[in-house]
C-alpha positions as CSV (number, residue, x, y, z in Angstrom):
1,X,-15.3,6.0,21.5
2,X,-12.1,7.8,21.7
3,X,-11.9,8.9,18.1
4,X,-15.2,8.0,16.6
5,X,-14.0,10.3,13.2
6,X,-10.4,8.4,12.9
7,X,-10.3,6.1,10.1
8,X,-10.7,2.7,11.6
9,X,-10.4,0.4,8.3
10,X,-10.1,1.2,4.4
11,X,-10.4,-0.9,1.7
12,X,-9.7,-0.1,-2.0
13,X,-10.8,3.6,-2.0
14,X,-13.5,2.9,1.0
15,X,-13.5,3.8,4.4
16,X,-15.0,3.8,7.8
17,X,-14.4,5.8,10.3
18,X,-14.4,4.1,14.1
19,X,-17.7,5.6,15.1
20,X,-19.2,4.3,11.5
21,X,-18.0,1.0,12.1
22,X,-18.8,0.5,15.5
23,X,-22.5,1.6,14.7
24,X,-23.1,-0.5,11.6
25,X,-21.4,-3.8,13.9
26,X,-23.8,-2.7,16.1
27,X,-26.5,-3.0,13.8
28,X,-25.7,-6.0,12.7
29,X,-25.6,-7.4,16.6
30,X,-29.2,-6.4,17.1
31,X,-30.2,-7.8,14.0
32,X,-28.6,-11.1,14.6
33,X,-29.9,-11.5,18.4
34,X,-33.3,-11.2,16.7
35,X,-32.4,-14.4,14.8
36,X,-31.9,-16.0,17.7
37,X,-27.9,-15.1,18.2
38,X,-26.9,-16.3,21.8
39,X,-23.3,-17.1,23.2
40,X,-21.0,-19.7,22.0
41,X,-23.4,-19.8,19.0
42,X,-21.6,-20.3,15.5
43,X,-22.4,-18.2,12.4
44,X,-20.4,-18.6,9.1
45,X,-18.9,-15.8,7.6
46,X,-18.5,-16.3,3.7
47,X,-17.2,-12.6,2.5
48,X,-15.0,-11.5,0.8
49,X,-12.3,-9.3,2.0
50,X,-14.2,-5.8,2.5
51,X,-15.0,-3.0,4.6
52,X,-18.3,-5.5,4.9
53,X,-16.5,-8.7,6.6
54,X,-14.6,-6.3,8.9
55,X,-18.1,-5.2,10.6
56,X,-19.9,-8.8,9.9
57,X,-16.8,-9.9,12.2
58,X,-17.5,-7.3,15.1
59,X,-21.3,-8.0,14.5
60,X,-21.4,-11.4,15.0
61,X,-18.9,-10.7,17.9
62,X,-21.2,-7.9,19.6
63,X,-24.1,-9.9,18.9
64,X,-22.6,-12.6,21.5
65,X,-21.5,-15.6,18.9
66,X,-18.6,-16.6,17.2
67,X,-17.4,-16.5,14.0
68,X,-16.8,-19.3,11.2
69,X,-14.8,-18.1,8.7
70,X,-15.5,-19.2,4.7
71,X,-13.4,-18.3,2.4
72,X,-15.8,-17.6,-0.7
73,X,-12.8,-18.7,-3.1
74,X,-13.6,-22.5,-1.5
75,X,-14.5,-25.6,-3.6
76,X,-18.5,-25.5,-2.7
77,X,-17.6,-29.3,-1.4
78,X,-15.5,-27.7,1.4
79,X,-18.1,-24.7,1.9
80,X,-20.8,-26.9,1.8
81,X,-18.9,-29.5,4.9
82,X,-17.9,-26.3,7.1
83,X,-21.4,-25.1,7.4
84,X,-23.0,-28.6,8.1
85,X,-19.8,-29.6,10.1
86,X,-19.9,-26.5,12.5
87,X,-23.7,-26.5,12.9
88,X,-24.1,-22.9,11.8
89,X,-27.7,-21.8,11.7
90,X,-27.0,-18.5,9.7
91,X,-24.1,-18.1,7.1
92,X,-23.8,-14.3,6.7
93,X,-22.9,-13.7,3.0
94,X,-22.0,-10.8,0.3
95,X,-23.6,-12.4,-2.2
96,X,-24.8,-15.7,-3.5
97,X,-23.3,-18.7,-1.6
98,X,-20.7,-20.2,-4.2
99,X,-22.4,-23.7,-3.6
100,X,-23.9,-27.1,-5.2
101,X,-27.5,-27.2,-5.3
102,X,-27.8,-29.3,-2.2
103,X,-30.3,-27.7,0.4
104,X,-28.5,-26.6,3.8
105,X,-29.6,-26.7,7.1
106,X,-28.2,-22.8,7.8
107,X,-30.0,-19.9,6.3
108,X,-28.1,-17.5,4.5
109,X,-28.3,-13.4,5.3
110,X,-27.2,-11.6,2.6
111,X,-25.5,-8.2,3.6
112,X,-26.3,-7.0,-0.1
113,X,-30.3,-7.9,0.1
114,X,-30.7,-7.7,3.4
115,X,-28.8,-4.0,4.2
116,X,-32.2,-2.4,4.7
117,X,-33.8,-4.7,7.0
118,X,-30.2,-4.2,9.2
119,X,-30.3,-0.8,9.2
120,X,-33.4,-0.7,11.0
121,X,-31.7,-1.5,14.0
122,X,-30.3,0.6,16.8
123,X,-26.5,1.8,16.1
124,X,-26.3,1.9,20.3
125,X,-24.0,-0.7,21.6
126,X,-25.7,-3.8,22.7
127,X,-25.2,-5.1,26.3
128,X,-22.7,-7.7,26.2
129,X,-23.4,-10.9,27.0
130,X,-20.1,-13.1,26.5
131,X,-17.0,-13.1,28.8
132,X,-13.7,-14.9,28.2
133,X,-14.6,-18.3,28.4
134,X,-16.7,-17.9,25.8
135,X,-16.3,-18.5,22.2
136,X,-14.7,-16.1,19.7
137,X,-15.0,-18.0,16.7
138,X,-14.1,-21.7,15.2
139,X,-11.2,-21.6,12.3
140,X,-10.8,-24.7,9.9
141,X,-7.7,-26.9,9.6
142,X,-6.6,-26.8,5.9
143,X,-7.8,-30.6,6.0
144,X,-4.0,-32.0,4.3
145,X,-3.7,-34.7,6.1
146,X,-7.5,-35.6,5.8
147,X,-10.8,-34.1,6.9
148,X,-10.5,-30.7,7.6
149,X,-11.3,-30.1,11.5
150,X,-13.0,-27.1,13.3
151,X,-10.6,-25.3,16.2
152,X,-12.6,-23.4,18.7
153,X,-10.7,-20.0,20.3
154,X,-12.2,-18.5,23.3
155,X,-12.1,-14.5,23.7
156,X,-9.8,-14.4,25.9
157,X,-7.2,-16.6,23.7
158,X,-8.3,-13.6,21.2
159,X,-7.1,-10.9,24.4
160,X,-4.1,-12.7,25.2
161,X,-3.1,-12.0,21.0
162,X,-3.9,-8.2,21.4
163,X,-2.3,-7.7,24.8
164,X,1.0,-9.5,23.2
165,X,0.3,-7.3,19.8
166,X,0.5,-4.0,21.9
167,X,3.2,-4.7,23.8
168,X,5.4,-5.7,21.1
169,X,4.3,-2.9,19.0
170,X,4.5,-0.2,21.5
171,X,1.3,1.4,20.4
172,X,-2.9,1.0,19.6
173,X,-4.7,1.3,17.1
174,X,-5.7,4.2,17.4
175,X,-2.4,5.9,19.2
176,X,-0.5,4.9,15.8
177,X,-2.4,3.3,12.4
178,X,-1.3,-0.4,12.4
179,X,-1.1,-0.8,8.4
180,X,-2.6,-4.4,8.7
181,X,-4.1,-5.6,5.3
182,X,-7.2,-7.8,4.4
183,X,-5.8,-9.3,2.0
184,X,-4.7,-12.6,4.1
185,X,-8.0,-15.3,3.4
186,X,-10.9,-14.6,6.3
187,X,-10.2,-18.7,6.8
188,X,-6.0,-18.2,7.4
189,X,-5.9,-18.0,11.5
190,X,-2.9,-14.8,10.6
191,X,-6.1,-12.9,9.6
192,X,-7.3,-12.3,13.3
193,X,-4.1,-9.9,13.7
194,X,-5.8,-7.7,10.9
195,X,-9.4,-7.1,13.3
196,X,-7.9,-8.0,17.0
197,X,-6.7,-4.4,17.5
198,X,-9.7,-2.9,16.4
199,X,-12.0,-4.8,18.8
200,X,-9.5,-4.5,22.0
C-alpha cells in the first residue's frame, strides 16, 4: 500500500509491481474461499519457482489456509504421499501434476487453465480471517532417516522470522530491495526468507 508501483518480485525478465501482486494474491484468495478455503486448511503448492508461486503463496495465505509446499522436480512417489499425507483438498499447480496415474483425493487448480476463472474475482483485499495461532503452512522433512514427516508453522512463528530479518538487516522491503532469490526449492524451509518480507 505504501508503494503499490515499486517492484515487489522479478523473475527472469518478469515483474510485479507491489500493487500487481497484491491484487492478483487477492484474486486468488477469493477464488480459493469459493472452494471452500477456511483457516488451518492445507493446500499444496506444486510450482515451479515463478512470479506465479510467489502470489499462489500470498493467495493461499490471504485466502486464510496454509501452504504445502511440492517441489515439482519430486519423484511422483513422494508428490503423490505429501498430498495424501497432508490431507490437501486442492493442489494449486503450473501445469500438469508430474504424477503416476493413481487417482487422488485433492483436486488440482491449474494457474495456467484456470487464469480466467481467477481473474474474475475482486483484486480488493479479503477480510482476514486467521491470527497467529493459526497455521501458515506445513513443510516436509527430507524423509533420510525414513518416512518423510509434515512440520506445521503457525503465523506468528512466520512474524517472529520477519521481525528477527528486519532487525538484523536494518531495513524492509520496501525501505531497501532485499536481493532474495527463488531459486532455493519451494519445499527447502530457507525459502520462507525469500516471501516473509514481502507479506510483513
Amino acid at each position: 500500500a505504501r508503494a503499490p508501483e515499486q517492484v515487489a518480485v522479478v523473475c527472469g525478465g518478469a515483474r510485479l509491481a507491489y500493487g500487481e501482486l497484491n491484487a492478483s494474491a487477492n484474486r486468488l484468495a477469493h477464488f480459493l474461499r469459493a472452494q471452500g478455503v477456511a483457516p488451518d486448511q492445507l493446500i499444496g503448492l506444486c510450482i515451479r519457482p515463478s512470479l506465479e508461486m510467489v502470489v499462489a503463496i500470498l493467495g493461499v495465505l490471504k485466502a486464510g489456509g496454509a501452504y504445502v509446499p511440492m517441489d515439482p522436480g519430486y519423484p511422483a512417489d513422494r508428490l503423490a504421499f505429501m498430498i495424501e499425507d497432508s490431507g490437501a483438498p486442492l493442489v494449486l499447480s503450473d501445469g500438469e501434476l508430474p504424477l503416476a496415474q493413481a487417482p487422488l483425493a485433492a483436486r488440482t487448480v491449474r494457474l495456467d487453465r484456470d487464469r480466467d476463472a481467477i481473474a474474475q474475482f475482486p483484486a480488493v483485499n479479503p477480510p482476514a480471517v486467521v491470527d497467529g495461532s493459526n497455521l501458515a503452512y506445513m513443510i516436509y522433512t527430507s524423509g533420510s532417516t525414513g518416512q518423510p514427516k509434515g512440520v506445521l508453522i503457525e503465523h506468528r512463528s512466520v512474524r517472529n522470522l520477519a521481525e528477527g530479518l528486519r532487525e538484523r538487516l536494518g531495513c524492509d522491503a520496501v525501505d531497501r530491495p532485499l536481493r532474495n532469490c527463488l531459486s532455493a526449492s519451494i519445499s527447502f524451509d530457507a525459502s520462507v526468507d525469500n516471501w516473509v518480507m514481502l507479506a510483513f
